[in-house]
C-alpha positions as CSV (number, residue, x, y, z in Angstrom):
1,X,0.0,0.0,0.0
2,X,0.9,3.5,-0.7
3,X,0.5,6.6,0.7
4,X,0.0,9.7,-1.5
5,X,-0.4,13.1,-0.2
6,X,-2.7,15.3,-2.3
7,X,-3.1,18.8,-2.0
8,X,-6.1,21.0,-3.1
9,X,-5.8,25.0,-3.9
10,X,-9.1,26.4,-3.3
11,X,-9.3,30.4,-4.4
12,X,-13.1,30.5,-4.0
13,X,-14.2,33.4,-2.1
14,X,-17.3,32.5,-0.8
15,X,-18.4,29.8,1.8
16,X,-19.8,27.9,0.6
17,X,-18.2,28.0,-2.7
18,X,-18.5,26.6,-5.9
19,X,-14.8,26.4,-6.9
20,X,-14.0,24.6,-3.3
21,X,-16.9,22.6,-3.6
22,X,-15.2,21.6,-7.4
23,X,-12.1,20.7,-6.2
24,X,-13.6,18.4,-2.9
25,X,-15.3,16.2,-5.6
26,X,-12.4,15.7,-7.1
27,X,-10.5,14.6,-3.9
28,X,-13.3,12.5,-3.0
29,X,-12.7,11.0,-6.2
30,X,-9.3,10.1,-6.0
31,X,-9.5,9.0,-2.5
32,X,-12.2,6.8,-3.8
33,X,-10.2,5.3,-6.7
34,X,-6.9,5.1,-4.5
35,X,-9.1,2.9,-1.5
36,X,-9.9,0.6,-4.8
37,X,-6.2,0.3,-5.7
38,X,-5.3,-0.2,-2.2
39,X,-3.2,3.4,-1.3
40,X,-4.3,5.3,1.4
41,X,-4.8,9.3,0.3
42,X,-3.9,12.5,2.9
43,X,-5.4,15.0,1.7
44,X,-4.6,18.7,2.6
45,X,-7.0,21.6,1.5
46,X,-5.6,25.3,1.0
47,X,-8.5,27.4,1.0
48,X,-6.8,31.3,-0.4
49,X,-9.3,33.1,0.7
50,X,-7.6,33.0,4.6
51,X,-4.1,33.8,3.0
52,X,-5.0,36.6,0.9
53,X,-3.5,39.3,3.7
54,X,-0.4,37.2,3.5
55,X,-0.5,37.0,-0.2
56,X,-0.8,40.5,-0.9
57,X,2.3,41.0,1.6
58,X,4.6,38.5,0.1
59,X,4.1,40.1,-3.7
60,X,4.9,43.6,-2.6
61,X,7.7,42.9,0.3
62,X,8.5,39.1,-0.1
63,X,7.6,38.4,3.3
64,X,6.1,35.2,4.1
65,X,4.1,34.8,7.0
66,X,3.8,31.5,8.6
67,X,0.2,30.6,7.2
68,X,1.2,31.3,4.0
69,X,4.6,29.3,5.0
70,X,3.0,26.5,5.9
71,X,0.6,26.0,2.7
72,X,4.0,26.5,0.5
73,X,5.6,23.6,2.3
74,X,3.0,21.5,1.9
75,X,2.8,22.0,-1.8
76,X,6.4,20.9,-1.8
77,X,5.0,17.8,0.0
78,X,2.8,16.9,-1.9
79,X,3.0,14.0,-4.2
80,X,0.0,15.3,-6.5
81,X,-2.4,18.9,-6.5
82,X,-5.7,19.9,-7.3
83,X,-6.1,23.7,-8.0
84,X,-9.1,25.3,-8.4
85,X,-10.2,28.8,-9.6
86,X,-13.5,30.9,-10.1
87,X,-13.3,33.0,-13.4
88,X,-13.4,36.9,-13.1
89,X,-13.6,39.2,-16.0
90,X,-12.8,36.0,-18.5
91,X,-9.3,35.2,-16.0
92,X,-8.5,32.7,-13.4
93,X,-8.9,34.8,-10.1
94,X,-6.4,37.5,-9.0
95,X,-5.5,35.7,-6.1
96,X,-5.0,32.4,-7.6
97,X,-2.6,33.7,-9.6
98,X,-1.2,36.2,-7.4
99,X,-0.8,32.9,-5.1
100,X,0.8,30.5,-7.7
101,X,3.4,33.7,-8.9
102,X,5.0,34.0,-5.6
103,X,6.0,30.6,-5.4
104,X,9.9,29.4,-6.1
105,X,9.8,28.6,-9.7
106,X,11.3,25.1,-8.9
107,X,8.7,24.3,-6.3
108,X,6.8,22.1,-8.0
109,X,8.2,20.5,-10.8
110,X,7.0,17.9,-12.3
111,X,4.3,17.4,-9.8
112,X,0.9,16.1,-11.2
113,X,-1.9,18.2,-11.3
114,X,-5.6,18.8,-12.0
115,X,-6.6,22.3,-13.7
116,X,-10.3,23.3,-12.3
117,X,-12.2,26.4,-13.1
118,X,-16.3,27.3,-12.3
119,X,-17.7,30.2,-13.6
120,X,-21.3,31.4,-14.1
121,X,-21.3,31.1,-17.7
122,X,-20.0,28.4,-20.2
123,X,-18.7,31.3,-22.3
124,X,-15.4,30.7,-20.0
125,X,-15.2,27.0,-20.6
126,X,-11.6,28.0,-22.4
127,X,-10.0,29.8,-19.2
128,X,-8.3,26.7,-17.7
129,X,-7.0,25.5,-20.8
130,X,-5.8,28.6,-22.1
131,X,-4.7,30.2,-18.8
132,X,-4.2,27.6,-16.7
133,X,-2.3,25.4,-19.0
134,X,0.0,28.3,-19.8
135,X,0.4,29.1,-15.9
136,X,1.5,25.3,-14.7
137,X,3.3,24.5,-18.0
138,X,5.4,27.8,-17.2
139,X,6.3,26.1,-13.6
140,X,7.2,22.7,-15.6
141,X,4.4,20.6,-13.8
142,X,2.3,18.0,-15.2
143,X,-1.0,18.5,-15.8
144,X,-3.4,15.8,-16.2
145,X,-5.0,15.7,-19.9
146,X,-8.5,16.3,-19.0
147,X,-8.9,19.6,-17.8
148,X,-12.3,20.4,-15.8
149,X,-15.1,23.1,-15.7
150,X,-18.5,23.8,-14.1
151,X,-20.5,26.5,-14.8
152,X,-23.6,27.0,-13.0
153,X,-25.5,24.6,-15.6
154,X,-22.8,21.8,-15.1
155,X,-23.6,21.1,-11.8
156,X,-26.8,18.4,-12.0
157,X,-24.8,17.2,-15.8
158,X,-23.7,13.6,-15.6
159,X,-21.1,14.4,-17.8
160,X,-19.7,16.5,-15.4
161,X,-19.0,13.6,-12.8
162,X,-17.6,12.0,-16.3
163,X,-14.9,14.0,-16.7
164,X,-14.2,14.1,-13.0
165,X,-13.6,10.4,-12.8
166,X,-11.5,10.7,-15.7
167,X,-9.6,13.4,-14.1
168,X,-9.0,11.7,-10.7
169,X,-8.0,8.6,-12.7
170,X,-5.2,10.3,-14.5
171,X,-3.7,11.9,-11.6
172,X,-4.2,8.5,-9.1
173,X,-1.7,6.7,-12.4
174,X,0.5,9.9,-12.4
175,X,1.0,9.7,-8.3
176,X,1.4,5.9,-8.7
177,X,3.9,6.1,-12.1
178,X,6.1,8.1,-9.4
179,X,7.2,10.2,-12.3
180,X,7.6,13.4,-10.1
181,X,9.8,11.4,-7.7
182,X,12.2,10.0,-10.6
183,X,12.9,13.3,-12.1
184,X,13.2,15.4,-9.1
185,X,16.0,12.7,-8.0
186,X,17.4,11.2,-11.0
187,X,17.3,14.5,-13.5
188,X,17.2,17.3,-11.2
189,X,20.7,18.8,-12.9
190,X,18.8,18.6,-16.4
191,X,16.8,21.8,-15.1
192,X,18.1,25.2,-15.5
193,X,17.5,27.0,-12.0
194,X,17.4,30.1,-11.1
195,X,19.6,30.9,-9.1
196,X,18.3,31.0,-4.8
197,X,15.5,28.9,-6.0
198,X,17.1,25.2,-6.2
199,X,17.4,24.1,-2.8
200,X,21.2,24.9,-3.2
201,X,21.5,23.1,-6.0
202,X,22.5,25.8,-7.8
203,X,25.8,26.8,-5.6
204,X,27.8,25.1,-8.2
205,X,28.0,28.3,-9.9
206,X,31.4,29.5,-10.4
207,X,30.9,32.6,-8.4
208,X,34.6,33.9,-9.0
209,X,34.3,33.5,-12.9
210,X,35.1,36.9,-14.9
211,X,31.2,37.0,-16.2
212,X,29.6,36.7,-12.6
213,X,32.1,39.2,-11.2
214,X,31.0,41.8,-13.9
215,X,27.3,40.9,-13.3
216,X,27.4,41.6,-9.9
217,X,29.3,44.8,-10.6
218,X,32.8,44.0,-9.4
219,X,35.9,43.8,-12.5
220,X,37.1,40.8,-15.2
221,X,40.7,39.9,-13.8
């Protein structure tokens, strides 16, 4: 038996909220598949809307406080992530992505991941794919093929609990392929860092090499 820690990114506003309410189906759905496979699922849920003084402070000062600590280390945890955004103004959320852009860029690479959005329209069915995708491709995750959406007509549509199962499915095989694992230990190297954001990884940067001296405003020898 495994044990597979799965994290979910809420950025609803409300309570109750559609978006949370999205991505708890989806855990529910993968806890449920993972009981059938025999693994065990800890699930961890990050509602945003209880961070958002800490996220506004950490994009204008890079401060971290230690709620907003705590969710970012559990995201580093995690062996695969469910994020979930309302649509504003034809846009994932300002503070989903205002959450997701102060994270280190290597935090979660190649970490599997389900892309949700709700909205109150199907006009904005293309958001997660065309945002979304962009956003977590950008920070070298991988998301699982079938991307979801729920607008307020979804909610009593079978097909909606269709392409929730499917979604689940694939990122149960992706947790249980330990892909994330493999290249995070085996092909870490293969990544270009920046620098301060690979663990220390990175500190085998010649430092005393003519190019970093001028970059850092110092003289070529």
């Amino acid at each position: 038996m495994s044990t597979f820690k799965v994290v979910a990114v809420s950025a609803g506003t409300s309570d109750p909220s559609s978006t949370r309410l999205l991505a708890d189906r989806v855990a529910q759905r993968v806890d449920a598949l993972a009981g059938e496979r025999e693994h065990e699922v800890q699930l961890q849920v990050i509602d945003l809307r209880e961070l958002a003084t800490e996220i506004t402070t950490a994009l204008v000062s890079q401060l971290t406080g230690p709620r907003l600590t705590k969710a970012i280390e559990a995201l580093g945890e995690a062996d695969g992530l469910i994020v979930s955004t309302p649509v504003y103004k034809a846009g994932a959320s300002g503070l989903f992505t205002s959450f997701f852009q102060i994270l280190d860029n290597d935090l979660l690479i190649a970490k599997p991941i389900v892309l949700a959005a709700t909205a109150g329209t199907a006009r904005h069915a293309l958001v997660v794919d065309e945002q979304l995708r962009g956003l977590f491709a950008f920070m070298r995750t991988t998301a699982v093929p079938t991307s979801l959406f729920a607008s307020t007509e979804d909610w009593g549509d079978p097909a909606l609990t269709k392409r929730i199962d499917r979604a689940a499915f694939e990122l149960l095989l992706l947790m249980e392929s330990g892909f994330a694992k493999q290249v995070r230990g085996e092909s870490w190297q293969n990544y270009q860092h920046e620098f301060g954001s690979a663990g220390g990884t990175e500190l085998s940067i010649d430092l005393d090499s003519d190019l970093m001296r001028l970059a850092t405003g110092g003289s070529a020898k």
